[in-house]
MARFI-325713 format. One record per residue: residue in one letter; chain; x, y, z of N, C-alpha, C in turn; residue number from 1. Coordinates in pm, 1 decimal, m for minus. Example, Ala and Ser with C-alpha at 12.3 -4.5 7.8 and 13.67 -1.06 7.14 Angstrom:
<rs>
   type   mol        n.x        n.y        n.z       ca.x       ca.y       ca.z        c.x        c.y        c.z   seq
      a     A     1319.0     m569.0      780.0     1230.0     m450.0      780.0     1320.0     m330.0      780.0     1
      s     A     1285.0     m225.0      708.0     1367.0     m106.0      714.0     1290.0        3.0      787.0     2
</rs>
This chain:
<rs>
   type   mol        n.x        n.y        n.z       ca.x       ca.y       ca.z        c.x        c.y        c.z   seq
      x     A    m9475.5    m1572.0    m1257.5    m9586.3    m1646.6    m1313.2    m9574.7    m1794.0    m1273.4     1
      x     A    m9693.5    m1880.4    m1290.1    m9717.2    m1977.8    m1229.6    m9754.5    m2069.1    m1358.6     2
      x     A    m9689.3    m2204.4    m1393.1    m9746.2    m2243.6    m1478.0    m9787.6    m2400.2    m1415.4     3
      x     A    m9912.9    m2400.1    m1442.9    m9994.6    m2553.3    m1427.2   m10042.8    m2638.1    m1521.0     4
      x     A    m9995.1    m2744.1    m1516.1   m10040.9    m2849.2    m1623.5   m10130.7    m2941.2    m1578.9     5
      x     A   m10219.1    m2974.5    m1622.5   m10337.0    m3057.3    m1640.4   m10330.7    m3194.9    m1730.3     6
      x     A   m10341.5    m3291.2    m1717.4   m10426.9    m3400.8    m1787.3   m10560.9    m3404.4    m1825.9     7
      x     A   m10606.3    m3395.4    m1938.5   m10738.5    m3426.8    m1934.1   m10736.4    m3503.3    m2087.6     8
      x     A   m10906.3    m3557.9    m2130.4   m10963.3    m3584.7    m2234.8   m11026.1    m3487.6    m2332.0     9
      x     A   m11030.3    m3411.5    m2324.1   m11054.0    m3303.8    m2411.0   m11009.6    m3355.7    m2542.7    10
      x     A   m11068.1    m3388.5    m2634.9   m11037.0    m3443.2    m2785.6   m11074.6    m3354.6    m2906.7    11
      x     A   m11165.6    m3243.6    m2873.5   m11245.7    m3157.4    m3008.5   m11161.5    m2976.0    m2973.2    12
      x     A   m11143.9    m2977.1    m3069.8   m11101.2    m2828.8    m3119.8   m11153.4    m2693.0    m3034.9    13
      x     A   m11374.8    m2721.4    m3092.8   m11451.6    m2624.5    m3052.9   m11451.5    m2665.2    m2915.5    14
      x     A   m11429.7    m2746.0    m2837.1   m11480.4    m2779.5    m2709.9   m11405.2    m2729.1    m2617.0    15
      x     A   m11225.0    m2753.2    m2695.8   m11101.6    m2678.6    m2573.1   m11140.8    m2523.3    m2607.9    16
      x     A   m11177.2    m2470.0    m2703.2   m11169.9    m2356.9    m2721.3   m11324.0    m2300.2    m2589.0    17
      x     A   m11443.3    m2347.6    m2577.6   m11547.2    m2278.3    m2469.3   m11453.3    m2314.1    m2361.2    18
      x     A   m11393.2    m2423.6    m2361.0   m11338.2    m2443.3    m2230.2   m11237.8    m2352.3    m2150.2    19
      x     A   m11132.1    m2311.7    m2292.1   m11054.5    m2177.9    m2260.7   m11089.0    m2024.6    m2232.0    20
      x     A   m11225.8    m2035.7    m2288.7   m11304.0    m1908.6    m2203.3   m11327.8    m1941.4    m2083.6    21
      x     A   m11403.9    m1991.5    m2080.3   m11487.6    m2044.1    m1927.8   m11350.6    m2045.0    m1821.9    22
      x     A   m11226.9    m2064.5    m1856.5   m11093.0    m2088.9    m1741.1   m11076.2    m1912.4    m1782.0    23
      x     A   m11074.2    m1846.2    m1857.7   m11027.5    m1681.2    m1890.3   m11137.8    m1627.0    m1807.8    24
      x     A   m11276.3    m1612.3    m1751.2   m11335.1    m1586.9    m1692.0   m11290.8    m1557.3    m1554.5    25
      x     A   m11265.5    m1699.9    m1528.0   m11198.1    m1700.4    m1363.3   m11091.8    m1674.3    m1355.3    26
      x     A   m11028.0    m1672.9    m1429.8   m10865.4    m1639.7    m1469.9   m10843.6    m1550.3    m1524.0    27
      x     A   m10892.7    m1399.2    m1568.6   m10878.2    m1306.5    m1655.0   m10756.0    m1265.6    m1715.3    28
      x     A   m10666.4    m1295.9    m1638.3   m10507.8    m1237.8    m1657.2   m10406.0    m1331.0    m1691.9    29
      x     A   m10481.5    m1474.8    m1733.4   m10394.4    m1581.4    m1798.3   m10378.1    m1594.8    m1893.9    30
      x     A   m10269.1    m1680.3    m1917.4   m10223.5    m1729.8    m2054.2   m10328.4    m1919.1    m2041.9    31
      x     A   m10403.7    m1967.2    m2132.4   m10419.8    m2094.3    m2129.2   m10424.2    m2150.7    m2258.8    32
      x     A   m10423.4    m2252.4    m2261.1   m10410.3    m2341.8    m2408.2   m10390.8    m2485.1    m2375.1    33
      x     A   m10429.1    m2560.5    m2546.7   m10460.1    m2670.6    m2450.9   m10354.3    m2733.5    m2573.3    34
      x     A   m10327.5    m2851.2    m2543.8   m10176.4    m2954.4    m2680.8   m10263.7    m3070.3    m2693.2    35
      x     A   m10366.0    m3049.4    m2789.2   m10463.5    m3178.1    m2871.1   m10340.2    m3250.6    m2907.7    36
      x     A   m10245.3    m3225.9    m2945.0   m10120.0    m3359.6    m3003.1   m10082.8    m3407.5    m2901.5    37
      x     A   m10078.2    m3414.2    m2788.8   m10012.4    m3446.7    m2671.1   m10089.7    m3545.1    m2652.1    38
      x     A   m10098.0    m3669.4    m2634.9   m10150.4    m3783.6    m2607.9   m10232.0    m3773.4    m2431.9    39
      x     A   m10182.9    m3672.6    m2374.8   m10272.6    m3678.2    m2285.4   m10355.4    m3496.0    m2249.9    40
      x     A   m10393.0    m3499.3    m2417.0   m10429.1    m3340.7    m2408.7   m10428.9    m3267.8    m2326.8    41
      x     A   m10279.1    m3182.5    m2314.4   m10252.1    m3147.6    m2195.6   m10291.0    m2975.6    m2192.0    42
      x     A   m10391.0    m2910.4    m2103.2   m10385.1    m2805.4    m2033.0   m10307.1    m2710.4    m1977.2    43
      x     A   m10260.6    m2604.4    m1996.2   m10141.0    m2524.5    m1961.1   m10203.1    m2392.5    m1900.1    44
      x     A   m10204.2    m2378.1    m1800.4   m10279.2    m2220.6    m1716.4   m10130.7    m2165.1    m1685.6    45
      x     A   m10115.9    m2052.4    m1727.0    m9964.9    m1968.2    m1665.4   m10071.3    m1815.8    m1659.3    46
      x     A   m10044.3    m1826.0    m1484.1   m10100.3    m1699.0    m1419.4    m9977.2    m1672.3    m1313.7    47
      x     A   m10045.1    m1542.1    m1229.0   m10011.8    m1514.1    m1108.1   m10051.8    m1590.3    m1001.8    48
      x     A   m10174.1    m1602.2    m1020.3   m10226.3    m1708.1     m922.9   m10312.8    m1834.4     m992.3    49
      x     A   m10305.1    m1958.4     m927.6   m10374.2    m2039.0    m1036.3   m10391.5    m2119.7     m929.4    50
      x     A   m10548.0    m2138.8     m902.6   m10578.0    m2262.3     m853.4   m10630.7    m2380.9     m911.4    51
      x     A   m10573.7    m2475.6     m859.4   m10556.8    m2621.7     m981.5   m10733.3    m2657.3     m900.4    52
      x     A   m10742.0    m2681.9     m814.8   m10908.1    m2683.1     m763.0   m11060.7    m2637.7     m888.0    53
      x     A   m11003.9    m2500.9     m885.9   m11091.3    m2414.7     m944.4   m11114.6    m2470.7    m1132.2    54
      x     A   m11003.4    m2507.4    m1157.6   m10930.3    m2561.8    m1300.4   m10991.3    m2677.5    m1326.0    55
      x     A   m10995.9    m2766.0    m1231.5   m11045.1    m2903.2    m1215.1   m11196.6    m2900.7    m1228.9    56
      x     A   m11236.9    m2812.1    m1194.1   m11419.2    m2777.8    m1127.0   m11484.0    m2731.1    m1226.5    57
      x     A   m11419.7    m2685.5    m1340.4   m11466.9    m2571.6    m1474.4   m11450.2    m2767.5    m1585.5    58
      x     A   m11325.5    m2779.0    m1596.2   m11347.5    m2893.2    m1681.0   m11443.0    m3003.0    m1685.3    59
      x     A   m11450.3    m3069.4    m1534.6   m11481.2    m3147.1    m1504.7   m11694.3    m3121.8    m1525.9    60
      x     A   m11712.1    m3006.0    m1474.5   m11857.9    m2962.1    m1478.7   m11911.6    m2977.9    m1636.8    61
      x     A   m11776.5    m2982.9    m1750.0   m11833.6    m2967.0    m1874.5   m11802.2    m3129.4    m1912.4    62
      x     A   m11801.4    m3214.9    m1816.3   m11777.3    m3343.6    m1881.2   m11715.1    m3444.7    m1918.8    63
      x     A   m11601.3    m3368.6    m1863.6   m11459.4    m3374.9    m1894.5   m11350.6    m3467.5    m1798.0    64
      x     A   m11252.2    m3536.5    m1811.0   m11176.0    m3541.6    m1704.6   m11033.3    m3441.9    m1674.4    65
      x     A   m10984.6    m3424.5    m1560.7   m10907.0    m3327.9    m1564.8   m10828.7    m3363.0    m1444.9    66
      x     A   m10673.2    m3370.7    m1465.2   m10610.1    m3415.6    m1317.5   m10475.2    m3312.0    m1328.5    67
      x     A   m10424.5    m3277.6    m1230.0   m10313.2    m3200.6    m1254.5   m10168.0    m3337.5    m1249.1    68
      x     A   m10118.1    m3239.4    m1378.1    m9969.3    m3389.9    m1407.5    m9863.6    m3323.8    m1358.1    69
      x     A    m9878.1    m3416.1    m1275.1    m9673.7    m3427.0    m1173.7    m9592.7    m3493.6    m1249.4    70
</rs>
């Protein structure tokens, strides 16, 4: 498994939660979740395959910012 972390702004409860569908869609076979306590509400995709592209393109379309953290 592959785990990817994200940066983003994501601040509301209901909002990470459409957002975690909308990534389970393209991702059917992942684990995702997001750490509202984490000062830089951090994103967690653990798949087989995970493209950080695709990840970026789903957040970002809803408004969002989204960067992968090195």
């Amino acid at each position: 498994m592959i785990v990817e972390v994200f940066k983003t702004n994501v601040n509301e409860i209901e909002m990470s939660e459409q957002l975690i569908r909308q990534v389970l869609d393209h991702f059917p076979h992942s684990r995702v979740n997001f750490d509202m306590e984490d000062c830089d509400r951090i994103l967690r995709v653990e798949a087989t395959i995970v493209i950080p592209e695709k990840i970026i393109e789903i957040i970002e379309a809803n408004g969002y910012l989204c960067e992968v953290l090195i």
